[in-house]
ZAMARGU-4260 file (C-alpha; in steps of 0.2 Angstrom, whole numbers, plus 5000, padded with zeros to 4 digits):
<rodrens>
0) 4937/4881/4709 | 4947/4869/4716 | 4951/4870/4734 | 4971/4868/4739 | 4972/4856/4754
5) 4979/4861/4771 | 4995/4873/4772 | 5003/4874/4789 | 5012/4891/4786 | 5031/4889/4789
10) 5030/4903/4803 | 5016/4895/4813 | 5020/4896/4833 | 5022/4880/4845 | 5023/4880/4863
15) 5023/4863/4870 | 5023/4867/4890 | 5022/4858/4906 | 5015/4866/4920 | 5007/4863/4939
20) 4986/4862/4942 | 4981/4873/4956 | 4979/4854/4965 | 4999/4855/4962 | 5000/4838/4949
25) 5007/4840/4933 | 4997/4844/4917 | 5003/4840/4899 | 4998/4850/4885 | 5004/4855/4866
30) 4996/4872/4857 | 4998/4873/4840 | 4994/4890/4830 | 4992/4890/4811 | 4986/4905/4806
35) 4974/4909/4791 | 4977/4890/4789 | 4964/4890/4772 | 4973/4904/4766 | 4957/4918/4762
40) 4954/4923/4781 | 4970/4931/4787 | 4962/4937/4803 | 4960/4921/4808 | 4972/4905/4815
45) 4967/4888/4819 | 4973/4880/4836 | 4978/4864/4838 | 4979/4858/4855 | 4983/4840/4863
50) 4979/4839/4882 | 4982/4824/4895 | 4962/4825/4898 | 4948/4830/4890 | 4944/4848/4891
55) 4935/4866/4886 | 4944/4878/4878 | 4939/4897/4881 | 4950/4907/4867 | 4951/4928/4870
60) 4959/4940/4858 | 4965/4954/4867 | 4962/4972/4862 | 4953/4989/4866 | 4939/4976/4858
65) 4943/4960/4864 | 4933/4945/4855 | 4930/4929/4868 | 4922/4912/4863 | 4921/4896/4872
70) 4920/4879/4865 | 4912/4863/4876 | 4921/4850/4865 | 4926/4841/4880 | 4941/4830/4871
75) 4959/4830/4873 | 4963/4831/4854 | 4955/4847/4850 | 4953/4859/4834 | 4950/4878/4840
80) 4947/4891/4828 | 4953/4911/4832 | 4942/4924/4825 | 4944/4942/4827 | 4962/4948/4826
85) 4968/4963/4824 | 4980/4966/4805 | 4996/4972/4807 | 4998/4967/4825 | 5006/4955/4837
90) 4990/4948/4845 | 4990/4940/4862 | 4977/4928/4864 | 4975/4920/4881 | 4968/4901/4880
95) 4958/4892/4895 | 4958/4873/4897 | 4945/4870/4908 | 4945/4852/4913 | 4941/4840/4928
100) 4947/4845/4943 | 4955/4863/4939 | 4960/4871/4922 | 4979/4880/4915 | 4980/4897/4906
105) 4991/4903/4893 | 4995/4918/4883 | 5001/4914/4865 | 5006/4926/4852 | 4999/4929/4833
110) 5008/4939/4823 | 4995/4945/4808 | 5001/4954/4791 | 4992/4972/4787 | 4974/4972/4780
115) 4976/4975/4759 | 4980/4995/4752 | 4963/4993/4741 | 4953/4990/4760 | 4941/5007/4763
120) 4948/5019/4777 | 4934/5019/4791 | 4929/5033/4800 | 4917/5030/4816 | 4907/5045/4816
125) 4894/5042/4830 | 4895/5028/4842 | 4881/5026/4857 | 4884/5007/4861 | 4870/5009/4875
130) 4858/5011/4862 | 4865/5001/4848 | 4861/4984/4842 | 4874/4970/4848 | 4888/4966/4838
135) 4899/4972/4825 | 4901/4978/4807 | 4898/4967/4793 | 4900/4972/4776 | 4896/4964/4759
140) 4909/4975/4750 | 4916/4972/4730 | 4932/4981/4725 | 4936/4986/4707 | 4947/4973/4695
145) 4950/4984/4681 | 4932/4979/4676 | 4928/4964/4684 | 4925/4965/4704 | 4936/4956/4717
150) 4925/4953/4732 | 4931/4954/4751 | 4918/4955/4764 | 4923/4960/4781 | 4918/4964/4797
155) 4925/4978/4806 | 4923/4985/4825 | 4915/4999/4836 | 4933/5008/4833 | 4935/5007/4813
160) 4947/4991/4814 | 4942/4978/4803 | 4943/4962/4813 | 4940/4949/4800 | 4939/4948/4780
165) 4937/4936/4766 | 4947/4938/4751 | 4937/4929/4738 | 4947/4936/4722 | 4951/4916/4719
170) 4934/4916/4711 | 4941/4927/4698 | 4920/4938/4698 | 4910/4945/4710 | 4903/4934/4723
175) 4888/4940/4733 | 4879/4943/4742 | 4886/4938/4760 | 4875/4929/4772 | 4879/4923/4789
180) 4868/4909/4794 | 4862/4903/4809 | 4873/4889/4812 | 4888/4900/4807 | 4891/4896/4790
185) 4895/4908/4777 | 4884/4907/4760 | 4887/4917/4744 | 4882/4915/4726 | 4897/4917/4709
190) 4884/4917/4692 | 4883/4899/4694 | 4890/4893/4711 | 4887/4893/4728 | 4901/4894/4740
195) 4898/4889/4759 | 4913/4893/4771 | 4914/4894/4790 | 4922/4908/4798 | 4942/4904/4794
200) 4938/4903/4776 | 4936/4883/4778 | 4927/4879/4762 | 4913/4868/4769 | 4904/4866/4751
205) 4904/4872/4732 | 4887/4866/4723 | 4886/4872/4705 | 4868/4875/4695 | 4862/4873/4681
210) 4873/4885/4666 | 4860/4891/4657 | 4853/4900/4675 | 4864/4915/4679 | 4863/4921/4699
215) 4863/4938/4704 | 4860/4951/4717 | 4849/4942/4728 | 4850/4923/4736 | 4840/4919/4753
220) 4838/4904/4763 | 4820/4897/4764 | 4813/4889/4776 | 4814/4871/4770 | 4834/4874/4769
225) 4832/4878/4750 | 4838/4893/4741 | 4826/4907/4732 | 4837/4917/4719 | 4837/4931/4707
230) 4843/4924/4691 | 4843/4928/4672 | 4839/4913/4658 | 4850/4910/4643 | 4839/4911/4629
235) 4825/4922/4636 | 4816/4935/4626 | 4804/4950/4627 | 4795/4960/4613 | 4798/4978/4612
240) 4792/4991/4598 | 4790/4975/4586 | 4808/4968/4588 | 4815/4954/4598 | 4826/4958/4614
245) 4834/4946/4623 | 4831/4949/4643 | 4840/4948/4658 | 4838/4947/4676 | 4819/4944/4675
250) 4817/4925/4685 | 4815/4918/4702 | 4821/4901/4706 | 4821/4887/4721 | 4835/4879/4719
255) 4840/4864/4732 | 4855/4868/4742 | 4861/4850/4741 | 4863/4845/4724 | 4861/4864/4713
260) 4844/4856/4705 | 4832/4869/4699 | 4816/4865/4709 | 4805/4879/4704 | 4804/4893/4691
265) 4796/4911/4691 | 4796/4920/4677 | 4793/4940/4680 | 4790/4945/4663 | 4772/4933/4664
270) 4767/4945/4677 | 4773/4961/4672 | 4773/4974/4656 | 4792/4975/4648 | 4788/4988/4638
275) 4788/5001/4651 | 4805/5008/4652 | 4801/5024/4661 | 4815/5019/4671 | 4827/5008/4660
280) 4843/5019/4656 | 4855/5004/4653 | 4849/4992/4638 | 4831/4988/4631 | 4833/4971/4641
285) 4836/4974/4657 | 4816/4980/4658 | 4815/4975/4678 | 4833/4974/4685 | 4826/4962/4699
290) 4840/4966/4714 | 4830/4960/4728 | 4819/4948/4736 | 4810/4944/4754 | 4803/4928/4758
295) 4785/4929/4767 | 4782/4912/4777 | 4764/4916/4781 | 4758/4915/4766 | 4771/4908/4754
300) 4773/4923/4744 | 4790/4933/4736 | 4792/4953/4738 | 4803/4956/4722 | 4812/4972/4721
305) 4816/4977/4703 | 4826/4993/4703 | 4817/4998/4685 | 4799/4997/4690 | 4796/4995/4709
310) 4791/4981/4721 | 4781/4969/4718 | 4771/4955/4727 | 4770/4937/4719 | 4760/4921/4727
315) 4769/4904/4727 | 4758/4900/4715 | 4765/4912/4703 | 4751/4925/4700 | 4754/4944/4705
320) 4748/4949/4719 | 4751/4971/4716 | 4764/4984/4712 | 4769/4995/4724 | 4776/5008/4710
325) 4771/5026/4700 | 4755/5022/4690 | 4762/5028/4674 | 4767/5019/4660 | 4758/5003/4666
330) 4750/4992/4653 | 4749/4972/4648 | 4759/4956/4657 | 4767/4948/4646 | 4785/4944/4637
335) 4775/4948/4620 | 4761/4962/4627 | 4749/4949/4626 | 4744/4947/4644 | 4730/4954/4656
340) 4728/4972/4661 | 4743/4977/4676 | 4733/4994/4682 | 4721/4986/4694 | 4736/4976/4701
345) 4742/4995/4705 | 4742/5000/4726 | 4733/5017/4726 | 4743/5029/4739 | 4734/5035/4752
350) 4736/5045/4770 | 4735/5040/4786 | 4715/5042/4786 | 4714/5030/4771 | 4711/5045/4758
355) 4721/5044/4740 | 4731/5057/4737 | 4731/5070/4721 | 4735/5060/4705 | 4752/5069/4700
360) 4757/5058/4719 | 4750/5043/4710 | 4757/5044/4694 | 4773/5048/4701 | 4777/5065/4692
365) 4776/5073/4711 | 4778/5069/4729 | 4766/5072/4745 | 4773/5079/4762 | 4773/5060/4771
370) 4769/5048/4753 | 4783/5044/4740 | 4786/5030/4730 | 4802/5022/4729 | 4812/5023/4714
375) 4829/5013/4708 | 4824/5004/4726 | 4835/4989/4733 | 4835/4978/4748 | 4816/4972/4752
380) 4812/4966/4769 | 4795/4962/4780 | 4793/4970/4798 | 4787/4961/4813 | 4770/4971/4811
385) 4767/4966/4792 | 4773/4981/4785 | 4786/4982/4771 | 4803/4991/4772 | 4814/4995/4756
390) 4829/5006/4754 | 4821/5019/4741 | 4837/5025/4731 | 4828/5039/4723 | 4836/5037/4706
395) 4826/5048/4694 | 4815/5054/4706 | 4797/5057/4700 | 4806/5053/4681 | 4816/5068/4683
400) 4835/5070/4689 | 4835/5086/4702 | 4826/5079/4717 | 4842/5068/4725 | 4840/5061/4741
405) 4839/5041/4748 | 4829/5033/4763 | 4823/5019/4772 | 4805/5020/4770 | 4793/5008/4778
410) 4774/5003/4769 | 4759/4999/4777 | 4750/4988/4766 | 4731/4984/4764 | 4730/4969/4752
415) 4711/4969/4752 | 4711/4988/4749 | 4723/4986/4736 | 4733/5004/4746 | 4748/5009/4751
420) 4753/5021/4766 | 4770/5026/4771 | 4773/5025/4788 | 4790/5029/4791 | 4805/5037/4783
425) 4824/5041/4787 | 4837/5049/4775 | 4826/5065/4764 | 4831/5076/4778 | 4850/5071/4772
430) 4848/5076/4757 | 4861/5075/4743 | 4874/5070/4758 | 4864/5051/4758 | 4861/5051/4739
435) 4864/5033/4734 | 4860/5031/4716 | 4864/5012/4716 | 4866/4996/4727 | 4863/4998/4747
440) 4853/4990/4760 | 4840/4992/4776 | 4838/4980/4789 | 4826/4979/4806 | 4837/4976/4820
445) 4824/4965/4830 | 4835/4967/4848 | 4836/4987/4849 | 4822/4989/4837 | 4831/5000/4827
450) 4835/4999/4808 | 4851/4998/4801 | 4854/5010/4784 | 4869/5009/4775 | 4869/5020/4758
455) 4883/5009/4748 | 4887/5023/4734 | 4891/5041/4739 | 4901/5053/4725 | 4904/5069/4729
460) 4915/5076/4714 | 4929/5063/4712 | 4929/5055/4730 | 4916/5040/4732 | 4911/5034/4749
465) 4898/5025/4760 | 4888/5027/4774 | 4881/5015/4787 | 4869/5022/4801 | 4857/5013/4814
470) 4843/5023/4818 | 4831/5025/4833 | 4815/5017/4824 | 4805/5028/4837 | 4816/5044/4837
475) 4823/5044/4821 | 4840/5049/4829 | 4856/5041/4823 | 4864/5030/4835 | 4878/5023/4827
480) 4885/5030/4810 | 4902/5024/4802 | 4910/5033/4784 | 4919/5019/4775 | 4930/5029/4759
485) 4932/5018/4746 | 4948/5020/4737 | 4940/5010/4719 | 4962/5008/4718 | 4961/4994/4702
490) 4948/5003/4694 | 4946/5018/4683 | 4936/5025/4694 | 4923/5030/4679 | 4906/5020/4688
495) 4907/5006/4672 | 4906/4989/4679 | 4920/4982/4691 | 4927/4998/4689 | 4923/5007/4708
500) 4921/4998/4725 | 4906/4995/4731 | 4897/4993/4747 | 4882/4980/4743 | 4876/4979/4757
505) 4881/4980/4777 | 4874/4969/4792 | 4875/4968/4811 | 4883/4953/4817 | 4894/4945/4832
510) 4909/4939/4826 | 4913/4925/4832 | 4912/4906/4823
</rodrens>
């Protein structure tokens, strides 16, 4: 993609205004407002302010949920982005220069266009900020293209009104998934790009990798600054029933951030036994579906989550660590067979006293009270305490399609042990209400100590929604819980490809830039 430069949009507003300090002398100063100035963030303006002396700028946009920032730039020539205004509206947004020896307040005017027809219709169902997480509500969200997927992530408030969004339909595919880093910026991943924005949509960097790798699902941020990625292989393949299959989705990469270089290379099927495709309802290929990944710095080690056979520790080293997944069907690593035994890499499920439960819970064919395996599971993430937490789809629940419900379910894990405990669960009680047979996330909210659970695929009949909830980790109680209904308006609306929205995934965040 090549980036347009700067468009100043004909209707931008000027106010060049001379007022009176509170020490009574005269202070100059021009505002500027351009707004979605790089054209994919139309929630957003960029302020341009000359002042007499250097100052700070404090920008507020006005509302029932006004969003405030200030900026200690300290310069008379000044750059101030505007996040957070409302669509369809005339905002007011008050600016502060704050300089030496007093400061000057004005009130300038942003009129905004209205968010697109395809954008969900959001409900806020429950709302207890006392007990919530700070911030607001972002969503990794992908709208049908007649087959393909346009992607639009946004962030929308307390009250249902979305305050920002990136319209991303310039990349022509799906870009995901949408991370918000630490220093602000936005990263997300096309099959063989990586976009980096800030929060007006500025493009900040556009590093390509290697073609014959193909991202997807997953990219995080390591430590070092460097990127960990799901990707597929052009050229790969796995041998099933004595015939050649080319695979997909199957490897892990390092990839430097930088310059796109492929620095380092896991390859799932070494590990693994494609042949079992208990779970594999899409094409002989896709054996392991790999959708997620967590990062552990303590010891350097990957949690994979692959939707068709469960989740799965690696060292950095690339040797398995175990297989947190139904024991049946498990036989030789390998992309030929040929590799060593996978069943004493297995975690036997136990109970809170340590003992193993009945061997229909370990084989998968049946369920205990407090014990489940995840099935068609997404999002893996590691706890404070150690523990790992997955959001547990429930897709062909104990290889069978009549026990529908999804959750957030945490594991304890004893490596030396080789066994498994669950130790918490939200969503089974919900029932066929929370049953999301594909995408969806879970995150720990380290603030409030709650976790945030969003089921990104909800049909009922015809109508498809989503749900995101933030549950008390120590209650269980819902705290916050919002219904986003996805229209799936360029789309056929069958559940092929790029033909329904989606919700990926959803994230607390403050918006700010």
């Amino acid at each position: 993609m090549v980036f347009k430069a700067f468009s100043r949009l004909a209707g931008s507003l000027i106010f060049i205004l001379l007022l009176l300090s509170s020490c009574g002398s005269k202070f100059e100063y021009s505002i500027k407002s351009t707004l979605n100035p790089y054209n994919i963030s139309p929630l957003t303006a960029l302020l341009e302010i000359e002042t007499e002396k250097p100052c700070n700028v404090t920008v507020k946009v006005l509302g029932e949920i006004p969003v405030e920032q200030t900026f200690n730039f300290n310069a008379a020539d000044l750059e101030i982005p505007v996040v957070g205004l409302y669509p369809n509206t005339l905002n007011s947004v008050v600016v502060t220069m704050a300089y030496e020896g007093g400061q000057v307040i004005d009130t300038i005017e942003i009129k905004t266009e209205n968010t697109p027809s395809h954008f969900p219709d959001i409900t806020v169902n429950k709302l207890n900020r006392d007990e919530m997480e700070l911030g607001m509500h972002g969503c990794d969200l992908h709208f049908a293209n007649n087959g393909k997927f346009n992607s639009g992530p946004i962030i929308f408030d307390d009250q249902g009104q979305v305050r920002w969004y990136l319209d991303l339909s310039f990349a022509g595919k799906m870009v995901s998934p949408f991370h918000r880093l630490k220093d602000g910026t936005i990263l997300m991943v096309s099959r063989h790009t990586i976009y980096e924005f800030d929060m007006l949509g500025k493009p900040l960097k556009e590093t390509k990798i290697n073609t014959n790798y193909g991202m997807h699902h997953d990219v995080l941020v390591l430590p070092d600054g460097n990127l960990l990625a799901c990707v597929g292989i052009r050229g790969q393949f796995i041998s099933l029933d004595g015939k050649k299959v080319k695979s997909d989705s199957d490897f892990i990469t390092a990839i430097d951030r930088k310059s796109g270089k492929i620095l380092r290379v896991w390859d799932l099927a070494k590990n693994l036994d494609v042949s079992r495709k208990d779970l594999n309802f899409f094409r002989p290929g896709d054996w392991l579906h790999m959708n997620g990944l967590a990062f552990n710095p303590s010891d350097n080690s990957i949690i994979v989550s692959g939707k068709n056979q469960g989740l799965i520790k690696i060292s950095w080293n690339d040797n398995l660590e175990w297989i947190l997944a139904p024991h049946k069907g498990w036989g030789k690593s390998g992309r030929d067979g040929a590799g060593f035994d996978t069943k004493p890499f297995l975690l036997t499920a136990v109970d809170a006293e340590g003992k193993p439960y009945r061997r229909s819970v370990q084989d998968g064919s049946d369920s205990a009270e407090d014990f489940d395996f995840p099935w068609g599971l997404h999002a893996p993430l590691l706890l404070p305490n150690g523990n790992v937490m997955v959001f547990d789809n429930g897709f062909f629940r104990h290889f069978e399609d009549n026990v529908h419900y999804s959750r957030a379910v945490e594991y304890k894990i004893n490596e030396k042990d080789k066994t498994a405990e669950q130790v918490w669960q939200y969503g089974k009680e919900r029932g066929e209400e929370f049953f999301s047979t594909i995408v969806s996330d879970v995150d720990y909210l380290y603030n409030s100590n709650n976790v945030l659970v969003t089921a990104g695929y909800l049909k009922k009949g015809t109508k498809l929604s989503a749900k995101i909830v933030e549950v008390d980790y120590e209650t269980g109680n819902e705290v916050f819980e919002a219904t986003l209904d996805l229209k799936s308006e360029n789309g056929n609306k069958t559940g092929s490809w790029g033909q329904t929205d989606i919700l990926y995934r959803s994230e607390r965040m403050e918006l700010k830039y």
